[in-house]
Every structure is written in C-alpha cells, then in structure tokens.
N, C-alpha and C positions, 0 to 999 in steps of 0.2 A: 787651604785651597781645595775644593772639590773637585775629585777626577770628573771630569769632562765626558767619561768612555760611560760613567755610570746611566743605564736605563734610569726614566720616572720609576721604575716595578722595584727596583735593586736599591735608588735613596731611601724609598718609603719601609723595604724591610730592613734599610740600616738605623733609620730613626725608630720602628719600633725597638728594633732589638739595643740600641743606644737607651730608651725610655726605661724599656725593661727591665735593663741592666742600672737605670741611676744613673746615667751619662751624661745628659743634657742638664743644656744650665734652665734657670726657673723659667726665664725666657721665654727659651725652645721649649722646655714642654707646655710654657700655654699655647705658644704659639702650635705646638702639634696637637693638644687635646681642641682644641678649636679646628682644626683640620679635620681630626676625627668625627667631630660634632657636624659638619658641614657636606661632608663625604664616605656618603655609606661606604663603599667599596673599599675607601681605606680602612673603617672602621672593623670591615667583612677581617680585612687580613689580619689586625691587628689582634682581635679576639680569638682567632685561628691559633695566632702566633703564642698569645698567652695562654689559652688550654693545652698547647704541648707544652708550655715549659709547665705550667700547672700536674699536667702528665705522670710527666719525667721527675720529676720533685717526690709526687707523692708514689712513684710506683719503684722508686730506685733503691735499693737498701742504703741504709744512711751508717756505712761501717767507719768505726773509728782507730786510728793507729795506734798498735800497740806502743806502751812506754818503751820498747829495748829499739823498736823501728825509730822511735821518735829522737831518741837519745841517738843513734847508731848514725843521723842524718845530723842533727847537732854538731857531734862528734866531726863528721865530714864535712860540714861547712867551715866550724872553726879553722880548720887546716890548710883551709883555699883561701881566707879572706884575708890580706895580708894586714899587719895592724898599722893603724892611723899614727 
C-alpha cells in the first residue's frame, strides 16, 4: 500500500532509485521507462540521479576485506545463529 503522505517529487525519486537498484517488477519498469519517454522532467531527474550513483561507483575505492576480518565475522556469526 502506498503512503498517502508521499509528494508526486518523493514517488518519482523512489521509483528511480527502486529502477536503479533492480527493484521493479518487468511491469513497472516499462511502465516507468515509458514515463521517462513521455516526461522530460522525470527524465531530467532520473539521469541526474544515475550520474551520481555513476559518480560514487567510479570515484570510491573499491577496498576488499581482509581474509582474518572475514573469518573473525564467520567466526561471530556462527555463535549467534542458533542451529536448526
């Protein structure tokens, strides 16, 4: 059910950032690339919205955890998860 409190401004950046992300069913995204196509303005946001995360992507270091971090979080999960 869709909050009600949501502006038009505030769906449109939830359905990109849903698009973005692989969220929508095949559905929704024609029916949203079809919005985009019909509606500069969304389209204005939309390409806004994917040049930052385009951004953030290529300007972030992409650092990988070490194997004693990775084992050491293993380690601590196994101990929480109680067994089946």
């Amino acid at each position: 059910m869709r909050d009600q409190s949501n502006s038009p401004e505030q769906e449109l950046v939830r359905k990109v950032s849903m698009y973005l992300d692989n969220e929508l069913s095949l559905e929704a995204q024609i029916n949203f690339l079809q919005d985009l196509q019909k509606n500069p303005n969304h389209r204005e946001i939309f390409d806004k919205e994917r040049s930052i995360r385009k951004l953030i992507k290529n300007n972030l270091p992409n650092k990988k955890a070490s194997p004693t971090l990775i084992d050491s979080i293993k380690e601590k999960i196994k101990y929480r998860i109680p067994p089946v």
